[in-house]
C-alpha positions in Angstrom: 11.6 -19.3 -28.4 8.1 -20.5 -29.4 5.9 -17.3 -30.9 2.7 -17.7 -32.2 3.4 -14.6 -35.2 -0.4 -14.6 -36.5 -3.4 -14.1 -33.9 -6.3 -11.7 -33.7 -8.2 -10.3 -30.7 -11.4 -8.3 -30.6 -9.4 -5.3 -31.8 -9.9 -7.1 -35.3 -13.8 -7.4 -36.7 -13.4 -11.0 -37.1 -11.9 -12.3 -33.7 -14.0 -13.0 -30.4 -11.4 -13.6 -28.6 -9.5 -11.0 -25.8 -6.2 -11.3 -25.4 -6.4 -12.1 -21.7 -8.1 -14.9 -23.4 -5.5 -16.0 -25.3 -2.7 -16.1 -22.1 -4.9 -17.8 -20.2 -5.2 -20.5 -22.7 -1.5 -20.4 -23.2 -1.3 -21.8 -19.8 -3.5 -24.5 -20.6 -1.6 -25.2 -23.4 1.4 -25.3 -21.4 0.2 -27.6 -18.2 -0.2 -30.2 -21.1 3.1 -30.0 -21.5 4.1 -27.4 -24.7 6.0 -24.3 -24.7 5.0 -21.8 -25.8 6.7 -18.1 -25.6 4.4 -15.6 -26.8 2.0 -13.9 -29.4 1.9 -11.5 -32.3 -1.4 -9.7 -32.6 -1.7 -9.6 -36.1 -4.8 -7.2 -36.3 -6.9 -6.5 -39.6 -6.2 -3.8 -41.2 -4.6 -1.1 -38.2 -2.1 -1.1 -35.5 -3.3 -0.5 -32.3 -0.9 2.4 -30.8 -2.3 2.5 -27.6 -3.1 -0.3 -26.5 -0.5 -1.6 -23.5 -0.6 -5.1 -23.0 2.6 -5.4 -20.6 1.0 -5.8 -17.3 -1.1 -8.4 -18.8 2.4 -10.0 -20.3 3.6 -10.2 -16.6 1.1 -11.2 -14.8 0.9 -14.5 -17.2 4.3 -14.9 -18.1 3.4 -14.4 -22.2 5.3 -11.9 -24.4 2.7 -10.3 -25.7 3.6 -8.2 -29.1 1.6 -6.1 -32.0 1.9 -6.2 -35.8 -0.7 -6.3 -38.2 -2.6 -8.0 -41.0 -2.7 -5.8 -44.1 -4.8 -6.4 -47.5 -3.0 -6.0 -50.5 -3.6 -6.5 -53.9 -1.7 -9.7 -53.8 -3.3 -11.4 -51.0 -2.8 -10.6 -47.5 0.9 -9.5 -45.7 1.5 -9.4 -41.8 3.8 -6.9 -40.8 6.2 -6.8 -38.3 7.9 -4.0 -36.9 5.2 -1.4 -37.5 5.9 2.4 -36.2 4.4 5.5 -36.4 6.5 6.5 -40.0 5.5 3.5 -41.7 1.6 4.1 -41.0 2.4 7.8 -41.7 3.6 6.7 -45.3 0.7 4.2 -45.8 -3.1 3.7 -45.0 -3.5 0.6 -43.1 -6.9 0.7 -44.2 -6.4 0.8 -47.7 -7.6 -2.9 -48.7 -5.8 -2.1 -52.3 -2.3 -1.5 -51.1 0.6 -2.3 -53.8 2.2 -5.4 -52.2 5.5 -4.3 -53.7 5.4 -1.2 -52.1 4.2 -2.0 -49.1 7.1 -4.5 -48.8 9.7 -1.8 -49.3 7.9 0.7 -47.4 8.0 -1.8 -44.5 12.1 -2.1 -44.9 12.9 1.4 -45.0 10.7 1.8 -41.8 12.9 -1.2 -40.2 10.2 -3.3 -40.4 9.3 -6.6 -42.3 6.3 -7.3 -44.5 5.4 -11.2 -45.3 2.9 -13.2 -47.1 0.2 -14.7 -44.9 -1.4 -17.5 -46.0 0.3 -17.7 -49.4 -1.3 -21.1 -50.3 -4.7 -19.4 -49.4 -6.7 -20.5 -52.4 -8.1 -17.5 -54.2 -5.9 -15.1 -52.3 -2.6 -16.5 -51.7 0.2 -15.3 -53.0 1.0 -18.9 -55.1 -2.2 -17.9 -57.3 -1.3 -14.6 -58.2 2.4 -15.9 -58.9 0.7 -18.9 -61.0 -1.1 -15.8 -63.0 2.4 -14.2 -63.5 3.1 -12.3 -60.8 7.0 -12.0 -59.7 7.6 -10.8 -56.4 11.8 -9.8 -55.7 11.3 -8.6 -52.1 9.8 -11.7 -50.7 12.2 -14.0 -48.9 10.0 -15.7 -45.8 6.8 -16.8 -46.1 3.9 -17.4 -43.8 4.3 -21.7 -44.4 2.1 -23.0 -41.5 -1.2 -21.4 -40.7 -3.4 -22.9 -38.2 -6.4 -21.8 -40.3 -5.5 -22.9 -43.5 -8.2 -25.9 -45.5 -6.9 -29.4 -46.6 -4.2 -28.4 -49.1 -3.5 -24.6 -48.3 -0.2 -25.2 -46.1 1.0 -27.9 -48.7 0.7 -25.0 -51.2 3.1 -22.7 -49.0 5.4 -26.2 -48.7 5.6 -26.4 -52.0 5.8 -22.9 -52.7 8.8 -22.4 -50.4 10.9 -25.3 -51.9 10.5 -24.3 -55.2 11.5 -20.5 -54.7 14.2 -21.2 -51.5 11.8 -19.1 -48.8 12.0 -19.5 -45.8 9.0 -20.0 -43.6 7.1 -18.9 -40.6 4.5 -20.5 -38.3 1.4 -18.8 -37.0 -2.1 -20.0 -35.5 -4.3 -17.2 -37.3 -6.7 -17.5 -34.4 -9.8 -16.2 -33.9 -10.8 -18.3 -31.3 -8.8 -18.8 -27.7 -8.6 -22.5 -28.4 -6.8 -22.1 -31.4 -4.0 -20.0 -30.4 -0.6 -21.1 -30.8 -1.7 -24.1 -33.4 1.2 -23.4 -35.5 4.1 -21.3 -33.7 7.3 -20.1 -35.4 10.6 -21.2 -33.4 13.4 -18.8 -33.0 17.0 -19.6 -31.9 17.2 -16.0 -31.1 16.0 -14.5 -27.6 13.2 -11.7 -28.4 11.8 -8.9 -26.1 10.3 -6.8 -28.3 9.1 -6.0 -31.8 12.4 -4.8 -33.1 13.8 -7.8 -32.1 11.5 -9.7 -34.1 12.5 -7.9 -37.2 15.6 -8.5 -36.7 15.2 -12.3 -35.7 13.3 -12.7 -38.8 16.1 -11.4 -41.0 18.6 -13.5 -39.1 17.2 -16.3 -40.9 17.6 -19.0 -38.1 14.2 -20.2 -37.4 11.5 -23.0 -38.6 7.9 -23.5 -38.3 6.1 -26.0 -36.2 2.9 -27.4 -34.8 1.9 -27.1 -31.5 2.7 -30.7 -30.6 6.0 -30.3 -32.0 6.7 -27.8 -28.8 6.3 -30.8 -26.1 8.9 -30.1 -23.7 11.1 -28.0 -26.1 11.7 -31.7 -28.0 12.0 -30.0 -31.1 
């Protein structure tokens, strides 16, 4: 399966995109010949409870799932898995969280918590290591993000040969053209957002490029 693990909608105060949007896209993307799966909505800074995307899911043939985008004091973590304990024990609008314990917060809730963009210049997570940092919970990676500059993704490359991570693919979109740039592909079949978790830990799965999806040649 092709997922696209890093998107925002309007729900985020960045994004101007709706997620009806970003399906019907998908199906542009797909008459040209990729495939794509489905989305994460990675929102800023919340997780949207009650908001029921599934009859939008089947009426375009997208899985459709939520996480979010948290800020941290180490750069910025998408988590996967979210559920009512986990934002119980933290503030998702906290832009100070302790990465650390957000990332072991995340696992006790059965959820995961990885770097985004960790080859972000100037809030990456390869700065702050570069400063010092160690981080023992962090195993995956965000490696290929579709909003990254000249350099940024290299960073993450780089970063995840040297330290053994694994890595994960996501569009960061903002936009409805720019969904599903970079898409993670799983070897396992996923249905929902527990799945994911455990997909994620499972370890089998790579990042890739849109273009990379043409006809499943990857």
């Amino acid at each position: 399966m092709y997922l696209d693990l890093h998107s925002h909608s309007v729900s985020s105060d960045d994004s101007r995109a709706t997620v009806e949007q970003y399906v019907k896209w998908i199906q542009v993307l797909r008459k040209r010949g990729n495939v794509v799966d489905g989305i994460v909505l990675t929102e800023h800074r919340k997780f949207d409870f009650d908001r029921d995307y599934s009859q939008l899911a089947a009426e375009y043939g997208v899985l459709i799932l939520k996480g979010s985008e948290l800020d941290t004091l180490y750069g910025h973590f998408l988590v996967y898995g979210v559920n009512q304990g986990l934002t119980n024990d933290l503030d998702f609008s906290n832009v100070r969280l302790d990465s650390r314990e957000l990332m072991k917060a995340a696992r006790q809730h059965g959820a995961l918590a990885i770097p985004a963009h960790p080859g972000r210049f100037g809030i990456g997570l390869v700065d702050y290591m570069e400063q010092g940092e160690s981080f023992e919970d962090v195993h995956i990676v965000e490696r290929l993000n579709g909003g990254s500059r000249a350099g940024e993704n290299e960073r993450a490359e780089e970063l995840c040969s040297q330290k053994g991570y694994l890595g994960t693919g996501g569009s960061d979109a903002h936009l409805a053209s720019h969904i599903c740039a970079c898409v993670t592909d799983f070897q396992a079949t996923i249905q929902n957002e527990q799945d994911l978790v455990q997909a994620l830990l499972s370890g089998e799965f790579k990042p890739v490029r849109l273009e990379e999806t043409q006809n499943g040649s990857v």
